[in-house]
RODO-2510 file (C-alpha; in nm, 4 decimals, decimal comma):
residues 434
     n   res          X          Y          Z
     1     x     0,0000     0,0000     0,0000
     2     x     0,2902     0,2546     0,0755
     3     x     0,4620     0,1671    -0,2877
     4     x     0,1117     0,2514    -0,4201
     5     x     0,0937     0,5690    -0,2288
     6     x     0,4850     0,6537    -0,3511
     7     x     0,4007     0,5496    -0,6867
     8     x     0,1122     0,8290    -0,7129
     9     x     0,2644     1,0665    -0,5375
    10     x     0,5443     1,0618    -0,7809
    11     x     0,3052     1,0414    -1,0452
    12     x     0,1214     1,3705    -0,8992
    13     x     0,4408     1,5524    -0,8549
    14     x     0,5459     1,4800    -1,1763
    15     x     0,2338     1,6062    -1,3458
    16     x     0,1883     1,9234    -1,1644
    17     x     0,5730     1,9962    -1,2654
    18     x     0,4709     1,9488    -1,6219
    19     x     0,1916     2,1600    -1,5776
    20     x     0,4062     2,4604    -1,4059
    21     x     0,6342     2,4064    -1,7135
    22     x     0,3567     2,4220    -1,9628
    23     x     0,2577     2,7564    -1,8209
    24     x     0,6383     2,9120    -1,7657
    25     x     0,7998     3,1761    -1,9777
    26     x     0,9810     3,0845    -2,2370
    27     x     1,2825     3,2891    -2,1820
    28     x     1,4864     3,1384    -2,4367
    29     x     1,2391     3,1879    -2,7034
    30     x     1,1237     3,5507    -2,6478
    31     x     1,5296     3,6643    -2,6232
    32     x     1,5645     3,4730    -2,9967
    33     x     1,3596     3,6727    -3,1391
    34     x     1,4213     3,9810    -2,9656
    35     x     1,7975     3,9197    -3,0849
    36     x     1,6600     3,8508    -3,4019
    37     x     1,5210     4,1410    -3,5006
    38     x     1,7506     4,3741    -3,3640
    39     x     2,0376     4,1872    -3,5357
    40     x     2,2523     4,4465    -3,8246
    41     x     2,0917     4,1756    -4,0669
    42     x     1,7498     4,3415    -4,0535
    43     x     1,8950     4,6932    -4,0242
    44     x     1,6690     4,8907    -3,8023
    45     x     1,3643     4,6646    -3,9633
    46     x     1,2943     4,9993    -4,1791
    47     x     1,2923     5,1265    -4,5563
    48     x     1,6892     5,0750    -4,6407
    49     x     1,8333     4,7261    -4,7108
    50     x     1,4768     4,5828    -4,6968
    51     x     1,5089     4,6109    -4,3238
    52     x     1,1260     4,5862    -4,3041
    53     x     1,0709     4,3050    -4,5508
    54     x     1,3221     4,0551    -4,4610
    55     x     1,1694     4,1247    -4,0578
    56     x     0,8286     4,0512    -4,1851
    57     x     0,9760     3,6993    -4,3532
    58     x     1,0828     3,6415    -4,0627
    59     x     0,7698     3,6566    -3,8610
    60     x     0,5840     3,4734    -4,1809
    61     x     0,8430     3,1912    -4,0736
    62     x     0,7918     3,1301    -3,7000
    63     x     0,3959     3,1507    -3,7437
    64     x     0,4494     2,8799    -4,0168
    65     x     0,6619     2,6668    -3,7574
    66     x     0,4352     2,7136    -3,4594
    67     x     0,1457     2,5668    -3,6933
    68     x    -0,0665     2,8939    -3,6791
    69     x    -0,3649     2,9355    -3,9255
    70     x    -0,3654     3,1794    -4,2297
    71     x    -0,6432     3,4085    -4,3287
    72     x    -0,5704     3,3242    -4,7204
    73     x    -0,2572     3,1488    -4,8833
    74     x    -0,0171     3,2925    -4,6907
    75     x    -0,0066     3,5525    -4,3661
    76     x     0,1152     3,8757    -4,5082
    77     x    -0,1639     4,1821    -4,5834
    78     x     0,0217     4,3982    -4,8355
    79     x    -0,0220     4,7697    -4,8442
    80     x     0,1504     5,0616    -4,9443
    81     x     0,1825     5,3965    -4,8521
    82     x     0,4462     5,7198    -4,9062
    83     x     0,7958     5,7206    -4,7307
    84     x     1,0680     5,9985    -4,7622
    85     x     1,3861     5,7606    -4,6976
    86     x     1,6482     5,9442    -4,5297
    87     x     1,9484     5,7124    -4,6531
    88     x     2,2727     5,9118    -4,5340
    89     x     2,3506     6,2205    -4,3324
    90     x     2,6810     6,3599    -4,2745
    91     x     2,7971     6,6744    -4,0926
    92     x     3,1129     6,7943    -3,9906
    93     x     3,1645     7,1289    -3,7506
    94     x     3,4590     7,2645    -3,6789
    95     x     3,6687     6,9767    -3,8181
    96     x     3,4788     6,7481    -3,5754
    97     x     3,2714     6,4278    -3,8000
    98     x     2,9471     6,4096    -3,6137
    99     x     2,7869     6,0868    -3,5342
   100     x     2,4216     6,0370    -3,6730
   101     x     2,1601     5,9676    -3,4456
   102     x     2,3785     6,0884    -3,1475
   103     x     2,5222     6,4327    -3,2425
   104     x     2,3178     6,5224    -3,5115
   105     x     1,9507     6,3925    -3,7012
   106     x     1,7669     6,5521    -3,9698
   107     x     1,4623     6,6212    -4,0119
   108     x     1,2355     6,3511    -4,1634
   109     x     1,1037     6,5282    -4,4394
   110     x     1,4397     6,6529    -4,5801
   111     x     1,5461     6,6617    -4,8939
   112     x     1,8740     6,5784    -5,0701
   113     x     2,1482     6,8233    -5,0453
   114     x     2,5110     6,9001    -5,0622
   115     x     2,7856     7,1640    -4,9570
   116     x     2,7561     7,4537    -5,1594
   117     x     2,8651     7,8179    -5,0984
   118     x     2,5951     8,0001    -5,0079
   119     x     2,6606     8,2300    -4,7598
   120     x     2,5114     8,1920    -4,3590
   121     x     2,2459     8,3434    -4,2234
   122     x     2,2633     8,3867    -3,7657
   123     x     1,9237     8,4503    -3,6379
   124     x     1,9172     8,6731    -3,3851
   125     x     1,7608     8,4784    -3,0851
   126     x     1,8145     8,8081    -2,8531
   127     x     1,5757     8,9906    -3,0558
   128     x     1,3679     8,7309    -3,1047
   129     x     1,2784     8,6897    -2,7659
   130     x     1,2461     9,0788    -2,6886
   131     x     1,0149     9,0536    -2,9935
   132     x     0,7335     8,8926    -2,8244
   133     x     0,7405     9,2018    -2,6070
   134     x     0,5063     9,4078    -2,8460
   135     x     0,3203     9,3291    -3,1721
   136     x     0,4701     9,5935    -3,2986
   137     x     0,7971     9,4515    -3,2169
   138     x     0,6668     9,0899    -3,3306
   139     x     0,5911     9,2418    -3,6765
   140     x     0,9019     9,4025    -3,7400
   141     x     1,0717     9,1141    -3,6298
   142     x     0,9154     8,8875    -3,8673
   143     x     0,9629     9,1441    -4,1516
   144     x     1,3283     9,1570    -4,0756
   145     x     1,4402     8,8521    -4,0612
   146     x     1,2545     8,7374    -4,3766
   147     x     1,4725     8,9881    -4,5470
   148     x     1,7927     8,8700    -4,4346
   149     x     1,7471     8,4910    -4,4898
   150     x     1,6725     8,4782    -4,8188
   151     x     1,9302     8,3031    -5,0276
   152     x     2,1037     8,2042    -4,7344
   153     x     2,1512     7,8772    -4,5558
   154     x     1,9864     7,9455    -4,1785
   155     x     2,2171     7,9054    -3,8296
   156     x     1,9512     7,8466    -3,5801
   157     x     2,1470     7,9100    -3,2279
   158     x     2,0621     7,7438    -2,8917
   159     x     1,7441     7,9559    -2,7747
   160     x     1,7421     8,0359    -2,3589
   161     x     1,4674     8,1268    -2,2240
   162     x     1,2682     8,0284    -1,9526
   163     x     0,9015     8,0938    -2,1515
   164     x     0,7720     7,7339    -2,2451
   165     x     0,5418     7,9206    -2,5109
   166     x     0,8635     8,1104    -2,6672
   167     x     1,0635     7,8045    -2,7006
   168     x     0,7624     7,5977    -2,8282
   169     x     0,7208     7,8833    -3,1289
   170     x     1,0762     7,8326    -3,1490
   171     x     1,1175     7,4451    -3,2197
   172     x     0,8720     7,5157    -3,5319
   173     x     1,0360     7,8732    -3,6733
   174     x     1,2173     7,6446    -3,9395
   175     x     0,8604     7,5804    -4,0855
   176     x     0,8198     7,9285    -4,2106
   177     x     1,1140     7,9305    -4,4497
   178     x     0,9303     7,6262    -4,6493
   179     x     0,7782     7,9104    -4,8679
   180     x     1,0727     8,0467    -4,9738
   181     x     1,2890     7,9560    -5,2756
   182     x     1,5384     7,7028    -5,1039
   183     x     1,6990     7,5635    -5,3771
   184     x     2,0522     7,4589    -5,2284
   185     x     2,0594     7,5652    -4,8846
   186     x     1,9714     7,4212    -4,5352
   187     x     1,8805     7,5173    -4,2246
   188     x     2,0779     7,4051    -3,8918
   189     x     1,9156     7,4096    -3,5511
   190     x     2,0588     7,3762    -3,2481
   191     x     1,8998     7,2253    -2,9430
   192     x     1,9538     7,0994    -2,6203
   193     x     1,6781     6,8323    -2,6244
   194     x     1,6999     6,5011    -2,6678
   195     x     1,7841     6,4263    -3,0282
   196     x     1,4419     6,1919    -3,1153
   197     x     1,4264     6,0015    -3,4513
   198     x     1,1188     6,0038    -3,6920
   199     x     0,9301     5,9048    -4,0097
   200     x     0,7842     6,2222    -4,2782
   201     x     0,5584     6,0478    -4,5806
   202     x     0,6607     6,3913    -4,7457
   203     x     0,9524     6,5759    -4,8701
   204     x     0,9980     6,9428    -4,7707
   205     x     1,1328     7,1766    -5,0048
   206     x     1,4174     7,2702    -4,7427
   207     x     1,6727     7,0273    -4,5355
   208     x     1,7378     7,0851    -4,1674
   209     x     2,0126     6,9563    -3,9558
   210     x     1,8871     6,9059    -3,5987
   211     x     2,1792     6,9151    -3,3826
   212     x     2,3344     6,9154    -2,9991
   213     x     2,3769     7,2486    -2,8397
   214     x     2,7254     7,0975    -2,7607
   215     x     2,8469     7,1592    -3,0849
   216     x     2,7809     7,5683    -3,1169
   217     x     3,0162     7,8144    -3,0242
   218     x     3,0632     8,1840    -3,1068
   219     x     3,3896     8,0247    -3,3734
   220     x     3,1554     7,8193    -3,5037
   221     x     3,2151     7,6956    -3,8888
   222     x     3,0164     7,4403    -4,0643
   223     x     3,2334     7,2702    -4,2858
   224     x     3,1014     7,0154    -4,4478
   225     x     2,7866     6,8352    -4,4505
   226     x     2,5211     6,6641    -4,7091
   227     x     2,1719     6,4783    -4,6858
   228     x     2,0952     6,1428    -4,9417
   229     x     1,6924     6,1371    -4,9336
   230     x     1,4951     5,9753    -5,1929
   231     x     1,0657     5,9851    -5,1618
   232     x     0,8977     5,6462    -5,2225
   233     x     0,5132     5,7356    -5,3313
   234     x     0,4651     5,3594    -5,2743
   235     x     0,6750     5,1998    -5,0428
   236     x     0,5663     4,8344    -5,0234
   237     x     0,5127     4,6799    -4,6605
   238     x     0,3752     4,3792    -4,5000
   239     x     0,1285     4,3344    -4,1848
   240     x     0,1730     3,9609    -4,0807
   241     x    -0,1234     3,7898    -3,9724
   242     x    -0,1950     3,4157    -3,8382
   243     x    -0,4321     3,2868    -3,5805
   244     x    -0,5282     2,9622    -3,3513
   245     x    -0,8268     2,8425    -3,3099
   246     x    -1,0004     2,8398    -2,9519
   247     x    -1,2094     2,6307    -2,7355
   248     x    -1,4817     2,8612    -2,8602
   249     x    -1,4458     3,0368    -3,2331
   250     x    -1,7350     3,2658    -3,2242
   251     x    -1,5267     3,5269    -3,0544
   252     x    -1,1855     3,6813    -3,1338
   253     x    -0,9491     3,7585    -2,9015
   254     x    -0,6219     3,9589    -3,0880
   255     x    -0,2732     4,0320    -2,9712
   256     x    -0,1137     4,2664    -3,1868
   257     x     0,2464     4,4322    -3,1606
   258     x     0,4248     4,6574    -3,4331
   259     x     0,7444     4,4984    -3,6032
   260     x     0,8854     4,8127    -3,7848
   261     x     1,1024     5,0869    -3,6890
   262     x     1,3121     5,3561    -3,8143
   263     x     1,5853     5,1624    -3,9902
   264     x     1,9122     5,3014    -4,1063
   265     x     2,0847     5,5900    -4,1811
   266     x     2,4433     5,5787    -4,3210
   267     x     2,6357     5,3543    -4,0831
   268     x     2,3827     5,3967    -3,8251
   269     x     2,1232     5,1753    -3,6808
   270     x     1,8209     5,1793    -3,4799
   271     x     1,7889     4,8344    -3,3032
   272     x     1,4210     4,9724    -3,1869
   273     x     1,4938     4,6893    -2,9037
   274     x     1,1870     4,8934    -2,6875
   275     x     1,0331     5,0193    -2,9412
   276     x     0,9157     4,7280    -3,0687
   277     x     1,1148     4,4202    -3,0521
   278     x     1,0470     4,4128    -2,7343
   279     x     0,6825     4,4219    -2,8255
   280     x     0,7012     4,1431    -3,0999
   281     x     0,8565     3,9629    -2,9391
   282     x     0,6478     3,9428    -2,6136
   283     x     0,3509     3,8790    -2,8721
   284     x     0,5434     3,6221    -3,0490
   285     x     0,6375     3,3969    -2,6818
   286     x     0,2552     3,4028    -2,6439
   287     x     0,2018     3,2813    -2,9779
   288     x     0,3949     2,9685    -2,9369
   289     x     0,2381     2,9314    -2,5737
   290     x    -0,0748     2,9266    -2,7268
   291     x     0,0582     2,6812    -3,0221
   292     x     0,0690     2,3991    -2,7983
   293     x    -0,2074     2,5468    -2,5153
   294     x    -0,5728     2,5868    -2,6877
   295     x    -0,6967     2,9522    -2,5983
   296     x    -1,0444     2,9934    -2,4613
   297     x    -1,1680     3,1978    -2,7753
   298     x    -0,9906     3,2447    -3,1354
   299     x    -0,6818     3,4323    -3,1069
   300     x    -0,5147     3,6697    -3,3669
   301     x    -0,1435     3,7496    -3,3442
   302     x    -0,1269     4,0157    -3,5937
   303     x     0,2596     4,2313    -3,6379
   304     x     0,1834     4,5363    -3,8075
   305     x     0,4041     4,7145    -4,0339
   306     x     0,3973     5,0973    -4,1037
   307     x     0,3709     5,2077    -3,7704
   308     x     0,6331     5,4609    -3,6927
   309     x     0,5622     5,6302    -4,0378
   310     x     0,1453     5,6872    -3,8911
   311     x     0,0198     5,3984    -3,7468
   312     x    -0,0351     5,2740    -4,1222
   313     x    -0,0385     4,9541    -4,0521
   314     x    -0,3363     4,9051    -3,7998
   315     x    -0,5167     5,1891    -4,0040
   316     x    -0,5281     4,9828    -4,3469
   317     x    -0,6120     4,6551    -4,1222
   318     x    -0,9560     4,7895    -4,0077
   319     x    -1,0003     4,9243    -4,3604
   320     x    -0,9410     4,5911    -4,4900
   321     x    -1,0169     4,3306    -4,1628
   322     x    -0,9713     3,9945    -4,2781
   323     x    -1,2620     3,9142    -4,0438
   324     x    -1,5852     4,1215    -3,8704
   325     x    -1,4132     4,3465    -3,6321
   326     x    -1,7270     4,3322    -3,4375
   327     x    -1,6290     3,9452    -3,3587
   328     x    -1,3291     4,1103    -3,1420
   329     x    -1,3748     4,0703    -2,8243
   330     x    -1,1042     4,2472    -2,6841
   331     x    -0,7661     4,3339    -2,8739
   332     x    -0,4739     4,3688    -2,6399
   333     x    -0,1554     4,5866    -2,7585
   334     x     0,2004     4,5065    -2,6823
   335     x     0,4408     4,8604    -2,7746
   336     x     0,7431     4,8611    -2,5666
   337     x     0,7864     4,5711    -2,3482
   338     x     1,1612     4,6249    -2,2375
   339     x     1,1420     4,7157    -1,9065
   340     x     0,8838     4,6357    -1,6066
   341     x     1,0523     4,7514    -1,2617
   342     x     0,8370     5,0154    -1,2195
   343     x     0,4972     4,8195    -1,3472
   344     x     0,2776     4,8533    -1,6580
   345     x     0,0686     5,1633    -1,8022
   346     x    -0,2364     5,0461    -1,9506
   347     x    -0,4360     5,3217    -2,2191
   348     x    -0,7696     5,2748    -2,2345
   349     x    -0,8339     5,1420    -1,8639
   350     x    -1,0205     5,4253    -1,7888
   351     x    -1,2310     5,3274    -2,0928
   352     x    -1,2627     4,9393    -2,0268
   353     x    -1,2757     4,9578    -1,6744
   354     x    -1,4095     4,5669    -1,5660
   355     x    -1,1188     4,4494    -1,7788
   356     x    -0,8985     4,6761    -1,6026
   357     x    -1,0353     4,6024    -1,2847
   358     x    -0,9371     4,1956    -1,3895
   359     x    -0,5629     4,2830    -1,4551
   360     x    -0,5456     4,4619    -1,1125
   361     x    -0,6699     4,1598    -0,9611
   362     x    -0,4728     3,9435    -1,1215
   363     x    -0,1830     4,1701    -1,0281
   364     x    -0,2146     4,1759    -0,6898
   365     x    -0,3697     3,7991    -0,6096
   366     x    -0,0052     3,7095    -0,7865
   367     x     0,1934     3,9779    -0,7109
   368     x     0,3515     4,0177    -1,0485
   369     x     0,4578     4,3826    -1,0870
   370     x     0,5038     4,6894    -0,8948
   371     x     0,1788     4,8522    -1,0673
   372     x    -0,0912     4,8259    -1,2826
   373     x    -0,1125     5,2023    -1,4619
   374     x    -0,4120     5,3249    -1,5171
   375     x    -0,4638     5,6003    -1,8393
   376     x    -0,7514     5,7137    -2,0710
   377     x    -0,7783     5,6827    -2,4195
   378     x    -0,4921     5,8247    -2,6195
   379     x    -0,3885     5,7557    -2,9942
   380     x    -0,0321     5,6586    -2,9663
   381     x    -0,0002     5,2605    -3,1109
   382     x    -0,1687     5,0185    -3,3360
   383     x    -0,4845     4,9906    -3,1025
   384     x    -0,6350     5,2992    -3,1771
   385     x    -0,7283     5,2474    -3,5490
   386     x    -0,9649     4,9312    -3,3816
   387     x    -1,0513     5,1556    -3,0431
   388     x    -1,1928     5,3961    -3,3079
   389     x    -1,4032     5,1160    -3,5134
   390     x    -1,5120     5,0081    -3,1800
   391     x    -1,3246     4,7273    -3,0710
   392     x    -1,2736     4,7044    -2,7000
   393     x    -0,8906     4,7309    -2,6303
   394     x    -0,6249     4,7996    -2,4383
   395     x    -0,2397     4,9433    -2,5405
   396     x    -0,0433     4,8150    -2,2897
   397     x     0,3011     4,9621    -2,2359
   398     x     0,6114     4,8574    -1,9380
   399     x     0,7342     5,1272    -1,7447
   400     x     1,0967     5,1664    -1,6376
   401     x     1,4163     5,0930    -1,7298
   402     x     1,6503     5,3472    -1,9322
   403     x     1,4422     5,5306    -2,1541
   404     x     1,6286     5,5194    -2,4869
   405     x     1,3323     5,6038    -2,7492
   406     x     1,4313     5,6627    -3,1170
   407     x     1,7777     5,7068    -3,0711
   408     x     2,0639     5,4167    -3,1672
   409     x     2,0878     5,3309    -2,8077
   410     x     1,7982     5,1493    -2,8126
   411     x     1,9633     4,8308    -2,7600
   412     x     1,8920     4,4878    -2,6229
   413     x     2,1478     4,5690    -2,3904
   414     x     2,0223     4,8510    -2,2565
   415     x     1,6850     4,6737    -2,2169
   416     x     1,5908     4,5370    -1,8250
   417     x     1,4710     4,2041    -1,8920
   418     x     1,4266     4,1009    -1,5582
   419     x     1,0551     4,1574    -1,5297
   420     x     0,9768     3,9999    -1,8785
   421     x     0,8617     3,6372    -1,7313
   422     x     0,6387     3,8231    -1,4846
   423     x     0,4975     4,0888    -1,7603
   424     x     0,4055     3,7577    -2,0015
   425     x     0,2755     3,5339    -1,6608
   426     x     0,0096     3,8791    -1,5997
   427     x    -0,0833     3,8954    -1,9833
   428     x    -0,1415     3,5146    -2,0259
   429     x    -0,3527     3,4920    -1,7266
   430     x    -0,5474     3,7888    -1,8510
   431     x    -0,5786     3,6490    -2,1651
   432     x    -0,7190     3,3401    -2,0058
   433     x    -0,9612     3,5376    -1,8136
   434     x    -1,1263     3,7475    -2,0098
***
């Protein structure tokens, strides 16, 4: 009787280990792909190199290996939409070569350009700022320096002030001389913000060098310095798109993450490890959870393309849905997962508040994370094109870690993946609960 009692206690151990494992992270899998797509090979998964493409064959691949279902022949959606690709950028001050991306960026809608002699134009930041005084003074101000900057390229200096609404006007000045004839000349701003990366689906008719405040001085000399842009009116991209069936296929549960990013300029990359490999590949170790674990309801695992140039990707989804949206019943959004220690923001949970109410639960009945955000609807990731068409949904974002955004130190390395297990342990068993 006590080998019988050994024997099924071994036997019960042995099954609720199995069962833990069935339900753990896998670790191994969700730092592939994270490597994956932030490898050189995919080059900042963006609109040089077919960065973008070759990411989205990627994706096509692992759905194909973890058995998911297709919507037609294959997963991919095609679409396409306008891009203006900035392919190199090169600036040199005062004999210094600056680095893209972390000395300098352009802006995105520049267009080519090369040294040339024109000569430079200083604005005059003093009385710019004494300018907002009077209207008088504003007007004469504007009339001014419209006279002197024509034909000229345009030295924006480091503004100081301590006016929010002075230096806001500011950041956008360069806008004005769009009207002008700029054939052959540029404008260079300095700044002491953050230098932030970014997508234009136009091309101006001026070029403008954003750069570090570090670099001006009153011997300042610009001595070399070009832009390689080219437009693309129809810049071919992929949304990739498989599901699983559920215990229940009336209803639709989809997890969605963006795959894109900003890509490469020059020599430099933009892993976009955050923003959104981080993302993918949190939707992708659910995925393969779910491969070999039947969900409650039908779930969608949909990596959209296109959105860092506009959400483009999402948009043209609920244009085209390869299924009624109104079969959704909740979509769940996965944009920066590369951090955790200081919780989880979740947009919309003002919106969908008994789901909400389920994550906090879950949250604290586990004790996962630190905190369960709570925000209100906002526009910023693929969820909104759906939130707007009526889907219920959440965009769920980590908190934390360093905050590299747009920039080429957004690296795996400078990711905290330390909270990842418990960030995919609170979406699975929301997932499973809702």
């Amino acid at each position: 009787m006590l080998k019988i009692k050994m024997i099924l206690f071994g036997l019960i151990s042995f099954f609720l280990i199995e069962s833990g494992n069935a339900q753990a992270f896998d670790q191994k899998y969700f730092k592939t792909v994270l490597d994956s797509l932030t490898s050189n090979s995919f080059a900042g998964r963006g609109y040089v190199e077919n960065g973008m493409t070759n990411a989205g064959i990627y994706l096509h691949t692992e759905f194909q290996k973890n058995g998911l279902k297709s919507f037609s022949n294959n997963y991919n959606q095609a679409f396409n939409f306008p891009i203006n690709i900035i392919k190199d950028a090169k600036l040199k001050i005062n004999k210094k070569e600056l680095k893209y991306g972390i000395d300098f960026i352009v802006k995105p809608s520049s267009k080519s350009i090369s040294k040339t002699n024109l000569p430079f134009y200083f604005f005059d930041t003093k009385a710019y700022i004494e300018s907002f005084q009077l209207k008088d003074k504003t007007r004469d101000f504007i009339v001014k320096d419209d006279e002197l900057q024509k034909g000229k390229h345009i030295i924006l200096p480091p503004l100081v002030t301590s006016v929010d609404s002075i230096q806001k006007y500011y950041k956008q000045w360069a806008n004005i001389y769009e009207k002008n004839e700029n054939e052959n000349r540029a404008i260079f701003r300095f700044t002491s913000d953050k230098l932030t990366s970014s997508l234009s689906q136009r091309q101006s008719s001026i070029s403008e060098f954003i750069i570090s405040d570090k670099f001006y001085s009153k011997n300042l000399k610009i001595n070399d310095y070009s832009i390689d842009s080219e437009l693309n009116n129809s810049f071919e991209a992929d949304n990739v798109i498989g599901y699983i069936d559920g215990k229940n296929n009336d209803s639709v549960i989809v997890i969605s993450a963006h795959y894109d990013h900003l890509g490469k300029v020059g020599q430099t990359i933009f892993p976009g490890a955050s923003d959104n490999a981080s993302g993918t590949a949190m939707m992708m170790a659910l995925m393969k959870y779910y491969s070999k674990h039947q969900p409650n309801y039908r779930t969608v695992f949909i990596a959209f393309a296109g959105e860092e140039a506009g959400i483009l990707g999402a948009d043209y989804y609920v244009n085209n849905p390869l299924f009624d949206l109104k079969q959704i019943k909740f979509l769940i959004n996965l944009d920066i997962m590369g951090a955790g220690d200081q919780g989880i923001q979740v947009v919309n949970g003002k919106v969908f508040k008994n789901q909400f109410d389920k994550l906090i639960q879950l949250n604290q009945t586990n004790k996962y994370l630190k905190e369960v955000k709570i925000r209100g609807e906002s526009c910023n990731s693929d969820h909104c094109p759906f939130y707007l068409k009526g889907v219920p949904s959440f965009f769920i974002y980590t908190l934390g870690g360093k905050g590299f955004y747009h920039d080429p130190n957004d690296t795996v390395g400078n990711l905290n993946l330390s909270y990842s297990e418990k960030v995919y342990k609170l979406l699975r068993d929301f997932i499973n609960n809702i």
